[in-house]
C-alpha positions as CSV (number, residue, x, y, z in Angstrom):
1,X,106.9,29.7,22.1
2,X,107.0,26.4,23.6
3,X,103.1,25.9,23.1
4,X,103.1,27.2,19.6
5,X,105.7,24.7,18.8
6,X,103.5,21.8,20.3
7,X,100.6,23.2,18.9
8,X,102.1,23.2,14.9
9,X,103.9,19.6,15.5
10,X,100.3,18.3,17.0
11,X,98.4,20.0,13.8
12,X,100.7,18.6,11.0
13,X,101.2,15.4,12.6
14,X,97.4,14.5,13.6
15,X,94.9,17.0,13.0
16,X,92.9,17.7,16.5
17,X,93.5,13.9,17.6
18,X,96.7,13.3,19.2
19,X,98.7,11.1,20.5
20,X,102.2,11.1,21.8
21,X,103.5,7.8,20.5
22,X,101.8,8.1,17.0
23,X,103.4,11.6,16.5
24,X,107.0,10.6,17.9
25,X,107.0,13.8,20.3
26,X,107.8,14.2,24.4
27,X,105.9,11.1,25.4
28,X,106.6,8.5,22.4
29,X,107.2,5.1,23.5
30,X,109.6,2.2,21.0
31,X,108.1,-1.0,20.5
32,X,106.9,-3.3,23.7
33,X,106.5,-0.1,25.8
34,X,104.1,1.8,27.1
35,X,101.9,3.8,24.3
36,X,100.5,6.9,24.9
37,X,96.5,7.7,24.9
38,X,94.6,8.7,22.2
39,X,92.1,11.6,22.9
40,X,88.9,11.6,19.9
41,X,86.0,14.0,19.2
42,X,87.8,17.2,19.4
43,X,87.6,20.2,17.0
44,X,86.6,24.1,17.0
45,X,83.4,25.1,18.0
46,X,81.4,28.3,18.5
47,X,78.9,29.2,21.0
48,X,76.9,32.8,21.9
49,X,78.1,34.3,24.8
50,X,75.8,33.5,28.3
51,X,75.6,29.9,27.2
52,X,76.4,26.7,28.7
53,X,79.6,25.1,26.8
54,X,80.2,21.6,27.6
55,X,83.6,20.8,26.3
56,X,83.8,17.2,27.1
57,X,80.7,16.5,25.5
58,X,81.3,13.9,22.3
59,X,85.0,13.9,23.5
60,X,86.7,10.7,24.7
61,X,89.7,8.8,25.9
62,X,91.4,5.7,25.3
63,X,94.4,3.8,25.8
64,X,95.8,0.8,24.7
65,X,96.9,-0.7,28.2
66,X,94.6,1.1,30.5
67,X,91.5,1.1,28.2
68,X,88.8,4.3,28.6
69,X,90.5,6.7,30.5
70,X,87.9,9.6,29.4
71,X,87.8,10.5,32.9
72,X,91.4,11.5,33.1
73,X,90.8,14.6,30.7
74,X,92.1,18.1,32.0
75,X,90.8,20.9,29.8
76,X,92.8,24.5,29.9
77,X,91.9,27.5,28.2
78,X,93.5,31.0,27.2
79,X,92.6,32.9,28.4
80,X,91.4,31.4,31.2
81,X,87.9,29.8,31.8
82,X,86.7,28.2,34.8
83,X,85.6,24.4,34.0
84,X,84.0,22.5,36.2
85,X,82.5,18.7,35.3
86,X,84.0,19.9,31.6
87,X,81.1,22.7,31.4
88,X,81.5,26.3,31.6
89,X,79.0,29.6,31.2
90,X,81.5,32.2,29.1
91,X,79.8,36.0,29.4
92,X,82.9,37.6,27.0
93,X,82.7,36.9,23.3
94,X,85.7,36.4,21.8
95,X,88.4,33.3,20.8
96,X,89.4,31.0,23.7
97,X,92.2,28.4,22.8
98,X,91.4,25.0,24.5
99,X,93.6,22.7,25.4
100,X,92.4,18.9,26.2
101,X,95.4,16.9,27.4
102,X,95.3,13.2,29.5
103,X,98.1,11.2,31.0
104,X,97.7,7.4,31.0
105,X,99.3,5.3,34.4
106,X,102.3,4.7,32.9
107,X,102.8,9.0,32.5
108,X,102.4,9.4,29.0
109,X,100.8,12.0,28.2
110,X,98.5,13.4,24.9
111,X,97.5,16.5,24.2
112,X,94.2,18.0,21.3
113,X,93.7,21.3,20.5
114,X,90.1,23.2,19.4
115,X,89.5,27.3,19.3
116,X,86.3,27.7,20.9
117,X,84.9,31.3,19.5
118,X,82.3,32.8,21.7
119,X,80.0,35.2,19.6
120,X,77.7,38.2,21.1
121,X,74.4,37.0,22.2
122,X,71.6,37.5,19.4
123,X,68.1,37.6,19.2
124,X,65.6,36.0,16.6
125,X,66.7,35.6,13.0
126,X,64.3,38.2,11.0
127,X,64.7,38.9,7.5
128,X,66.4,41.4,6.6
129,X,66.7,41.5,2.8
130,X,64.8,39.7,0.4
131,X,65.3,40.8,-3.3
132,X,62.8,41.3,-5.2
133,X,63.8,40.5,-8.9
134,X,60.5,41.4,-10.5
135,X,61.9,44.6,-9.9
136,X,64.1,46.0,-12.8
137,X,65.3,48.8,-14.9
138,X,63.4,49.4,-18.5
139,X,65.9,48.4,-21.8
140,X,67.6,50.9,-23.4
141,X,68.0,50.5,-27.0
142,X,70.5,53.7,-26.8
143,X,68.8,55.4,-30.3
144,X,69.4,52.1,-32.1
145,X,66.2,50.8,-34.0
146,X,65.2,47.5,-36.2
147,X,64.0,47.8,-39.5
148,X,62.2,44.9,-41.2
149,X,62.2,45.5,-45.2
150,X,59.1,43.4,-46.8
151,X,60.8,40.8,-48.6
152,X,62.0,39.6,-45.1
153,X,60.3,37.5,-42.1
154,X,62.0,38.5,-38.9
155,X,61.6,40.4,-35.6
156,X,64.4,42.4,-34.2
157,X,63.7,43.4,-30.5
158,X,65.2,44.2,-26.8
159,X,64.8,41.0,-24.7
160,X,67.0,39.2,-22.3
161,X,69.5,41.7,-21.7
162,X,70.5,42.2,-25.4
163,X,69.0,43.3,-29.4
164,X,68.0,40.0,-30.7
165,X,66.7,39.6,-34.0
166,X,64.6,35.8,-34.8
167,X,64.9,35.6,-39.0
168,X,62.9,33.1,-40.4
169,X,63.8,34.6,-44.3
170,X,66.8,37.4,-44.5
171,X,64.5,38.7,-47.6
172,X,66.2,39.5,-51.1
173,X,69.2,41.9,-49.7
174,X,71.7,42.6,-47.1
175,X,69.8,45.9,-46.4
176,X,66.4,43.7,-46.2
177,X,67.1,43.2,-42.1
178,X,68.8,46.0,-40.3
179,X,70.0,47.7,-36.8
180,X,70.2,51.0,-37.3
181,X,71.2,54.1,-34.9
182,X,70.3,57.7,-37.2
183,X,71.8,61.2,-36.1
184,X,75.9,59.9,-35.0
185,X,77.0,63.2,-34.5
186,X,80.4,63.9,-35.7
187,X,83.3,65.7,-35.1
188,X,86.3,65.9,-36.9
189,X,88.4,62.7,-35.7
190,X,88.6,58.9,-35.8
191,X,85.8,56.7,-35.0
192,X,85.6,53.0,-34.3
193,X,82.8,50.6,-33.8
194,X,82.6,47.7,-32.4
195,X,79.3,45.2,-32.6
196,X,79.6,42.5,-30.1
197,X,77.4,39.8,-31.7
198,X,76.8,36.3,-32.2
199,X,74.3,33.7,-34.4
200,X,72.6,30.4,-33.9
201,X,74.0,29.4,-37.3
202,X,77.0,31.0,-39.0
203,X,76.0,34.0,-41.0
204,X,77.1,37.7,-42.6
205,X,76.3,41.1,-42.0
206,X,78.0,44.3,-43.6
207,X,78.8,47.2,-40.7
208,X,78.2,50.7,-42.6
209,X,78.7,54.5,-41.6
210,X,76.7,56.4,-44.0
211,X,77.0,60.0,-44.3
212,X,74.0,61.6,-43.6
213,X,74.9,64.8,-44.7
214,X,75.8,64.0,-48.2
215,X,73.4,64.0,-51.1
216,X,72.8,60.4,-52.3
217,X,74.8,57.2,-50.8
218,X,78.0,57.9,-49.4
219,X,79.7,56.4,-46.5
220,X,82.6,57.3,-44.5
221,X,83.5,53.3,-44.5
222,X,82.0,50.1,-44.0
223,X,82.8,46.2,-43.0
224,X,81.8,44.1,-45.7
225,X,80.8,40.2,-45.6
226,X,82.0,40.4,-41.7
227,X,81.2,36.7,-40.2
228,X,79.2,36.2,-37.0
229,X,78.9,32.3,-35.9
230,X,78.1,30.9,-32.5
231,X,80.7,32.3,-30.3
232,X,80.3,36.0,-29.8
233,X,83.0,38.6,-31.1
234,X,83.0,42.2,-32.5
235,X,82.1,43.3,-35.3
236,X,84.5,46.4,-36.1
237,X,84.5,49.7,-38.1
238,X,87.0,52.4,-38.0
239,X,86.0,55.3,-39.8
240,X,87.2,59.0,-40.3
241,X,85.7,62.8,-39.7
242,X,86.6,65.2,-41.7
243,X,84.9,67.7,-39.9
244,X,81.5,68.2,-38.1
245,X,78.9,66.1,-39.7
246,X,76.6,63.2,-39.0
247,X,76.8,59.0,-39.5
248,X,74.1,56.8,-39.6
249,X,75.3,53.3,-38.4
250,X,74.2,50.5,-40.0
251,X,74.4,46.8,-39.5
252,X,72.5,44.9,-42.5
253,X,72.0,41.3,-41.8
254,X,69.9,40.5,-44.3
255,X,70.4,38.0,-47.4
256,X,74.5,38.5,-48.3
257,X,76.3,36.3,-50.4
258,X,79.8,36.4,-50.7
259,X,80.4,34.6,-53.9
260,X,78.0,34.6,-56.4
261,X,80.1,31.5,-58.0
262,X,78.7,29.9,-54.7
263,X,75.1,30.3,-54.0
264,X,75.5,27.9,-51.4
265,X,77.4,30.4,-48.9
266,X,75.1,33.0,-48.1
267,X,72.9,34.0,-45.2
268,X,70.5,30.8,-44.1
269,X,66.9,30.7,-43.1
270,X,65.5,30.3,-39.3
271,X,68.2,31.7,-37.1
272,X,69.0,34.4,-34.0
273,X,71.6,37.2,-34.1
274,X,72.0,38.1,-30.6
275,X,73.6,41.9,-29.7
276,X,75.3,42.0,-26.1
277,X,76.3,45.4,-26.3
278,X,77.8,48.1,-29.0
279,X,80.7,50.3,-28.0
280,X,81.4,53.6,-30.0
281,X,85.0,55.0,-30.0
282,X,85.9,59.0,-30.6
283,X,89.3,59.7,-31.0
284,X,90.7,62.8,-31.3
285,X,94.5,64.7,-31.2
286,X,97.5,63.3,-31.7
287,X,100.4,61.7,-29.2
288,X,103.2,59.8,-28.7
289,X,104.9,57.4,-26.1
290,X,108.3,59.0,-24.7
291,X,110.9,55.7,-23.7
292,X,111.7,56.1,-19.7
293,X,112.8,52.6,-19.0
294,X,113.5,49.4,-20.9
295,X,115.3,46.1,-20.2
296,X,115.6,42.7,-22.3
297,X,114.8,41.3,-18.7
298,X,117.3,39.3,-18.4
299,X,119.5,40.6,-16.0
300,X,119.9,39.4,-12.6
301,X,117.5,40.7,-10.6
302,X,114.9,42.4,-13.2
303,X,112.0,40.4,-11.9
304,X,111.4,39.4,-8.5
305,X,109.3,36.6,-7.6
306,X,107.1,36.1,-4.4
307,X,105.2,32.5,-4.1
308,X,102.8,31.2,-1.1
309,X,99.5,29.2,-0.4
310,X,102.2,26.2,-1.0
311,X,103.8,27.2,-4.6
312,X,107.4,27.4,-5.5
313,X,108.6,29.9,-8.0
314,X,111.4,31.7,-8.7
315,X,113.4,33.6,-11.6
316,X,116.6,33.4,-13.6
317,X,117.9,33.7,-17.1
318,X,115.0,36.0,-18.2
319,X,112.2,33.5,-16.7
320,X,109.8,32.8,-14.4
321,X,109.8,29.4,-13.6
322,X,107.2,27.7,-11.4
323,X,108.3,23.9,-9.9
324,X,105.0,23.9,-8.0
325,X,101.3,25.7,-8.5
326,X,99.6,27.0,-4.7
327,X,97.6,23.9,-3.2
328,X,95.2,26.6,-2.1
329,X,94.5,30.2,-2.8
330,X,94.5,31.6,-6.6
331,X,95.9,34.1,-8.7
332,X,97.7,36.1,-6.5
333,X,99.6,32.6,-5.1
334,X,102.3,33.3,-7.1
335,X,103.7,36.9,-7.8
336,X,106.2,38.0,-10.6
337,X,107.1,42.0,-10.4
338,X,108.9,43.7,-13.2
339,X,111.3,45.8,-11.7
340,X,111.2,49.7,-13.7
341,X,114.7,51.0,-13.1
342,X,114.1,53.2,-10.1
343,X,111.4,54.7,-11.8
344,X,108.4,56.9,-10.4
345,X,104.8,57.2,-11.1
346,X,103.1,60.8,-11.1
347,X,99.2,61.7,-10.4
348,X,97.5,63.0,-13.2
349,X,100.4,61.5,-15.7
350,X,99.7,59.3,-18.4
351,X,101.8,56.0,-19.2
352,X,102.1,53.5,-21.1
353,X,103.8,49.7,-21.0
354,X,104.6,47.1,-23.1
355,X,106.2,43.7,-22.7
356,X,106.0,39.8,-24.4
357,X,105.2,37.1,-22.4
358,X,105.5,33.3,-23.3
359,X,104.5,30.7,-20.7
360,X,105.2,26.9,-22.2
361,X,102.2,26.0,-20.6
362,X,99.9,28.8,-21.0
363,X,99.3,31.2,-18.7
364,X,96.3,33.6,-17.6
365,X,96.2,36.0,-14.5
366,X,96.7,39.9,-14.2
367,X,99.0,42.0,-15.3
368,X,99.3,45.2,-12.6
369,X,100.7,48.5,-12.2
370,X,101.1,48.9,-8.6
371,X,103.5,49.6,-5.4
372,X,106.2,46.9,-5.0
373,X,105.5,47.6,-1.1
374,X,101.7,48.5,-0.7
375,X,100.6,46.3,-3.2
376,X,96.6,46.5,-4.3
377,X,96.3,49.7,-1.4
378,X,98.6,51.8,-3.7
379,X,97.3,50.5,-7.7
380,X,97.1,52.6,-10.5
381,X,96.6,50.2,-13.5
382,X,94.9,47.1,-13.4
383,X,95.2,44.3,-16.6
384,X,94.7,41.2,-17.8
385,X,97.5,38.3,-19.1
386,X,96.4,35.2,-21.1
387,X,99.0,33.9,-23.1
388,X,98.0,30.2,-25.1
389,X,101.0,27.6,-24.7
390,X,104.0,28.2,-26.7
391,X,102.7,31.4,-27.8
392,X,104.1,34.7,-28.0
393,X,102.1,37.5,-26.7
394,X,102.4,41.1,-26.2
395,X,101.1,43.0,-23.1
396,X,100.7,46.5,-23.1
397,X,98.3,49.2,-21.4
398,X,97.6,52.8,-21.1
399,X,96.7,54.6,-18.4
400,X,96.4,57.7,-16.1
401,X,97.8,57.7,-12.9
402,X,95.2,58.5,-10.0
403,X,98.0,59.2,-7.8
404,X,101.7,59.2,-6.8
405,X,103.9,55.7,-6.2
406,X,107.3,56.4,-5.6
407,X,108.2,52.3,-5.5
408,X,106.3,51.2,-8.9
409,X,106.4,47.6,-10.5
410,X,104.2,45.8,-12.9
411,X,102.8,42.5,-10.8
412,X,102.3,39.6,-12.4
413,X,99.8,37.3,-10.5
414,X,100.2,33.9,-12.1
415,X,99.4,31.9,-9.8
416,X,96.1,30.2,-11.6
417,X,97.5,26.8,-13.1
418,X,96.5,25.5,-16.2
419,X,94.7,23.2,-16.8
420,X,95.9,19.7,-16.4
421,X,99.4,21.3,-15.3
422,X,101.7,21.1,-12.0
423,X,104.7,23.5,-13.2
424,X,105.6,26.1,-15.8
425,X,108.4,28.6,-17.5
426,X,107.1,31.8,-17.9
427,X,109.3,34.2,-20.4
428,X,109.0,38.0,-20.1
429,X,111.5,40.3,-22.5
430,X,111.6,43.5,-24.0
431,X,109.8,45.7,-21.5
432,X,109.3,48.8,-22.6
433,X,108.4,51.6,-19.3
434,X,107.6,55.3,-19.8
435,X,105.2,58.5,-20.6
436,X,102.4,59.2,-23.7
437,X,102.5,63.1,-24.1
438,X,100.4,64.9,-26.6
439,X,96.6,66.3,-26.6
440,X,95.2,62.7,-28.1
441,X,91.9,61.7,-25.9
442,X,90.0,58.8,-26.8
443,X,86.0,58.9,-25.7
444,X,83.9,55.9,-25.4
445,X,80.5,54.8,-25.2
446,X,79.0,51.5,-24.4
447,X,75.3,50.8,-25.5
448,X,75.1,48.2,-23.3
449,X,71.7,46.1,-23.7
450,X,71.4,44.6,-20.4
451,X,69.4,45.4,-17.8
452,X,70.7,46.6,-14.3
453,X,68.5,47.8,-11.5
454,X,69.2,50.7,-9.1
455,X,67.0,51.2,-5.7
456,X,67.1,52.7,-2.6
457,X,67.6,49.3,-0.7
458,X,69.5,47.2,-2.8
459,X,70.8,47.0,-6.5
460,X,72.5,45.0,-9.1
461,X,74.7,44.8,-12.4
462,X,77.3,43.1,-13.8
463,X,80.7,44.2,-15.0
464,X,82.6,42.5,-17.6
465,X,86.0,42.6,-18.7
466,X,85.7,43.3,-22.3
467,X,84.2,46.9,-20.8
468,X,87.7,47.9,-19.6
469,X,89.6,46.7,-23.0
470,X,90.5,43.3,-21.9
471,X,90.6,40.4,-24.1
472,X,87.4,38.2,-22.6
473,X,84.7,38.4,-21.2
474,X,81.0,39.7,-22.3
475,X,77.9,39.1,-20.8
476,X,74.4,40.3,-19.8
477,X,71.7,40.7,-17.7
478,X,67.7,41.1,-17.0
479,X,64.9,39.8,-15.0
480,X,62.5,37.5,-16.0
481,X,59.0,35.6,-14.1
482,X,60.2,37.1,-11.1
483,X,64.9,35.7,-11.2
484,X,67.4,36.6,-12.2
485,X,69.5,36.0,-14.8
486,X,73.3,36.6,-15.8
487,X,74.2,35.2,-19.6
488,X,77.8,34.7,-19.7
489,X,77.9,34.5,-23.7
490,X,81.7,34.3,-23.3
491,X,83.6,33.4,-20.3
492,X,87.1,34.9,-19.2
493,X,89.9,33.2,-18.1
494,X,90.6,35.2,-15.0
495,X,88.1,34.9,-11.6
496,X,86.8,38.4,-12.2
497,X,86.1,38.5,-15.8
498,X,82.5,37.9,-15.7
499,X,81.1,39.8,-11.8
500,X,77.6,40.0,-11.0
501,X,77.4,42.4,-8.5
502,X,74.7,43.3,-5.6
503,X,75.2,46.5,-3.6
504,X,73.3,47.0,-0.3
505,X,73.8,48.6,3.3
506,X,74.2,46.3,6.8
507,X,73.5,47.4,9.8
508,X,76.3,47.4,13.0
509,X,75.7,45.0,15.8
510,X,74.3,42.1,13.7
511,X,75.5,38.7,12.2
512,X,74.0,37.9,8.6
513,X,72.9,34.5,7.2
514,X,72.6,35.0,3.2
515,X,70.7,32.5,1.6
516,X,70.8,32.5,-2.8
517,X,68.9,29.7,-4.7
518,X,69.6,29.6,-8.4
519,X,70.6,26.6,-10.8
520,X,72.6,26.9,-14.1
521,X,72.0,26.2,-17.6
522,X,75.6,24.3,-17.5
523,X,77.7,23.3,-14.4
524,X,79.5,26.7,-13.3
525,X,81.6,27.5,-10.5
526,X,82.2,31.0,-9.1
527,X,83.5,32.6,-6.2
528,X,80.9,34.8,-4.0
529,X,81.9,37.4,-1.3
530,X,80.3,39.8,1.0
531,X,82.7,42.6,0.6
532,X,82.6,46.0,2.3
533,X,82.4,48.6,-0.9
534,X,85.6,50.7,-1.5
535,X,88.1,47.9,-0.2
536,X,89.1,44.3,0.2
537,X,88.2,42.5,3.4
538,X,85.4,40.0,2.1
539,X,83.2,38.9,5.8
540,X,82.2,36.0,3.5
541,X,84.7,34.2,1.0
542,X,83.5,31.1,-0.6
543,X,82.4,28.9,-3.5
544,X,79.3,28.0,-5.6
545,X,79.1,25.3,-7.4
546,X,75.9,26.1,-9.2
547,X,74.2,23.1,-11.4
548,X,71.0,22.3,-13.5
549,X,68.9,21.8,-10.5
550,X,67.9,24.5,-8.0
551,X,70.0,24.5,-5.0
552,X,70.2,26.9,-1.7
553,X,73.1,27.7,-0.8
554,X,74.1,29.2,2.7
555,X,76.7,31.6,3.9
556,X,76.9,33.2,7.6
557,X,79.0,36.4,9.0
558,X,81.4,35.9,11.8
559,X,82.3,39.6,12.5
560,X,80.0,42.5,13.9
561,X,80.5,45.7,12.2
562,X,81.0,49.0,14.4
563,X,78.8,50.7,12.1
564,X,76.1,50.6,9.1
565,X,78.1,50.0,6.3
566,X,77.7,49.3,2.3
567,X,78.6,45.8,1.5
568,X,78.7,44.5,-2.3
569,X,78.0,40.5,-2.8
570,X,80.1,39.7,-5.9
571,X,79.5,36.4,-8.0
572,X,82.9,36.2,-9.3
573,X,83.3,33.6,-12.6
574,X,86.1,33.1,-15.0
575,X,88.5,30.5,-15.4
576,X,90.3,28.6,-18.5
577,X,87.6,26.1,-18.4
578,X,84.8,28.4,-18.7
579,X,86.8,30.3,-21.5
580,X,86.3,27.1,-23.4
581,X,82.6,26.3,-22.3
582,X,80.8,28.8,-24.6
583,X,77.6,30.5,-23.4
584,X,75.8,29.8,-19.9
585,X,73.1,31.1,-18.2
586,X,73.0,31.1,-14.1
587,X,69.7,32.0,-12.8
588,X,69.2,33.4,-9.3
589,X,65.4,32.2,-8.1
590,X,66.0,34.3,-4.9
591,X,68.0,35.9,-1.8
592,X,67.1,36.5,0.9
593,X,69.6,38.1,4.2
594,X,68.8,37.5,7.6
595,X,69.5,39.6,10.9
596,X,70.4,38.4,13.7
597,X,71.0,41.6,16.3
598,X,73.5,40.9,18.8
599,X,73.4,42.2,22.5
């Protein structure tokens, strides 16, 4: 205990230099007494196992009475190693705590500490993996086709991970320029559509279900004059079935104006819709929610707050309120769990929540449905929370249990500041907890545009949070003159609410150097990892700070694995500053994983 205690006062006091005096421990001197030595050039190091180590090299001693006292250095070690003349030939990989400690004439003594890590002897770097991104899956249009009428210039086509149509002249009618997907079959239920899309120049476009079935035009609804401008959004239609029949889905961008009083608002000339993705909705039965729990949360007690990574957080009064963001970590710094009355959660049951949250600073994070005690091992929903400042916002899910949690609580992780802020108060009332009962099943279907790749060695894709029914994030991706290339066409606020993903396999009994060159069409930062699939213990967590140039950036394993395992690398953006940045396009040149096989 005693060491432990030394080492902590050393480490908060001077880093890995010490000295006695300066620190005011067991040695400390007042004024016109002795001073203690100063030791320099010590900090952790790593070496492969059968190697020399010389621990005194670039390490020295001074002091202020008796001058270079280098020579006076004793080095220890746990567990123990054998020094002699500072050097030492360590056959056992593993982490050896040093201790460096000198004692001037006067018998004051200073002490440095260093962790010395001795890793497995390797061989030669070889490559391992290098990813070929002329490689790449074929577009899908998903049934959906481009007509050109002939009063109209444009080109409507799959290219860079989405259905983009160039218009020169939108032609004399809305129904000059259209996407179109025939045959929509039909049952008897509700139906919604939603067109993600977005312009070079701010435009219309009328969203149409036409029944195919009946004789002349009919339509079982449309979206008239709906507005697409530079920042992508949906375009949405709900429609009903009757019965069994069959839609064609229409989106007519052609020549549309509003107003014929104003000639001036109507579609323009020379401009590019761009399509990330289309998702179609089939809903059919009927339920309901059945109350199991509520609470105007503002008992003692109703939320429970855990803080770390340096925050401070606590609540009363109905409110979380946060005197100090984490000076390291993120969103999970700071945790805020909405307690659910004793409740239990069910496999194979079906639940719903709902809440309002109002943070006078803003807030954005996750809202989760999860064990108070296990945390993310035992998690049965997972949401997002983004709430503007000042504003009111309700946060509600639904979702199937995939299995049992007898200790249940909805986990706020808040701990993301905003921008430009140190503290908040964070609101939460009128939680509402229970089960949805009833035969109602929704079905849906993403067209996606973008352009993943699946091999034997390797693959790619991207996920995005607007696919799980969040409120941001959309993007795409293809390959192109041999990169590639993610299109964030609208950022999230949360660090994994735009993921490019890479799955592969690593051996056992190697280290890995990964190596990614890429550049950005705007300065982006994201997160990467090298994460064993199916669970969370990243063997590489760090940063990328991609810009406009081409950069390389290098990462290198620590750890062995036991056995071949699949890894995933995830390029993790999303933050309140890229919410507000508008499109951006990272491009990856090349990666390339090398083996180092250990003995």
């Amino acid at each position: 205990m005693k060491k432990h205690n030394q080492i902590l006062a050393a480490v908060l006091c001077c880093g890995m230099v010490l000295s006695a005096a300066a620190c005011g421990g067991e040695g400390s001197s007042t004024a016109g007494e002795n001073t203690a030595p100063e030791i320099s050039g010590v900090f952790d190091q790593a070496v492969e196992a059968g190697s020399v180590f010389d621990a005194l090299a670039g390490v020295t001693a001074s002091d202020k009475e008796d001058g270079d006292v280098s020579g006076k250095i004793v080095i220890t070690s746990m567990p123990d190693l054998s020094f002699q003349n500072g050097k030492v030939t360590i056959s056992d990989p593993g982490n050896y705590e040093l201790t460096y400690s000198v004692t001037d004439k006067g018998g004051m003594e200073t002490k440095a500490y260093a962790t010395l890590t001795v890793t497995r002897q390797t061989g030669e770097a070889v490559v391992y993996q290098d990813f070929d991104f002329t490689l790449g899956g074929e577009a899908d249009a998903h049934g959906w086709e481009a007509r050109i009428g002939e009063s109209a210039e444009a080109t409507g086509e799959l290219k860079q991970g989405a259905f983009v149509f160039e218009i020169t002249n939108p032609g004399d009618g809305d129904g000059a320029i259209q996407l179109a997907k025939p045959g929509f079959a039909l049952e008897a239920g509700d139906y919604r559509v939603k067109i993600w899309a977005k312009s070079s120049a701010p435009t219309y476009a009328h969203l149409i279900a036409r029944n195919e079935k009946a004789e002349g035009w009919e339509t079982f609804g449309a979206v008239w004059n709906a507005r697409i401008d530079e920042n992508i959004a949906p375009i949405e239609l709900v429609f009903t079935s009757g019965a069994e029949g069959s839609a064609e889905l229409l989106l007519n961008l052609g020549k549309i104006t509003p107003n014929p009083d104003n000639a001036e608002d109507t579609t323009p000339k020379d401009f590019t819709v761009t399509i990330d993705k289309i998702e179609l909705y089939k809903i059919t039965g009927e339920e309901h929610e059945v109350e199991a729990f509520s609470s105007d949360m503002t008992a003692e007690g109703a939320v429970t707050v855990e803080a770390g990574d340096g925050a401070a957080a606590a609540f009363e009064g109905g409110a979380v309120t946060i005197e100090r963001y984490p000076t390291d970590g993120g969103v999970w710094s700071i945790k805020a769990n909405l307690g659910l009355g004793g409740q239990t959660i069910a496999k194979d049951t079906k639940y719903f929540y709902h809440f309002t949250v109002n943070a006078e600073n803003g807030v954005s994070g996750e809202a989760l449905v999860e064990s108070l005690s296990q945390y993310h091992e035992a998690r049965v929903n997972f949401n997002g929370l983004n709430a503007a400042a000042g504003e009111d916002v309700v946060v509600s899910a639904v979702f199937t249990a995939d299995r049992d949690i007898t200790d249940p609580v909805i986990r706020l992780q808040i701990g993301n500041a905003p921008e430009g802020k140190t503290s908040n108060k964070i609101t939460i009332k009128d939680l509402v907890f229970g089960t949805v009962e009833g035969d109602k099943e929704t079905v849906k279907t993403t067209d996606s545009f973008s352009v993943p790749y699946t091999g034997d060695a390797y693959s790619w894709g991207t996920f995005n949070a607007t696919d799980e029914e969040n409120e941001r994030g959309v993007g795409s991706i293809w390959t192109e003159n041999g990169s590639l290339f993610y299109r964030i066409d609208q950022g999230g606020v949360t660090d994994w609410h735009n993921k490019l993903y890479m799955n592969l396999t690593l051996p056992a009994d190697s280290y890995f150097t990964v190596q990614i060159t890429g550049k950005a069409s705007k300065p982006v930062s994201c997160g990467f990892f090298l994460n064993p699939a199916g669970s969370w213990d990243p063997r590489v967590s760090a940063g990328i700070d991609f810009t406009t140039e081409e950069q390389t950036f290098t990462f290198e394993t620590t750890d062995i694995l036991i056995l071949d395992m699949p890894f995933e690398m995830l390029f993790q953006f999303g933050s309140a500053k890229l919410a507000e940045m508008g499109d951006v396009t990272i491009e990856i040149s090349d990666i390339t994983i090398l083996q180092k096989s250990v003995y």
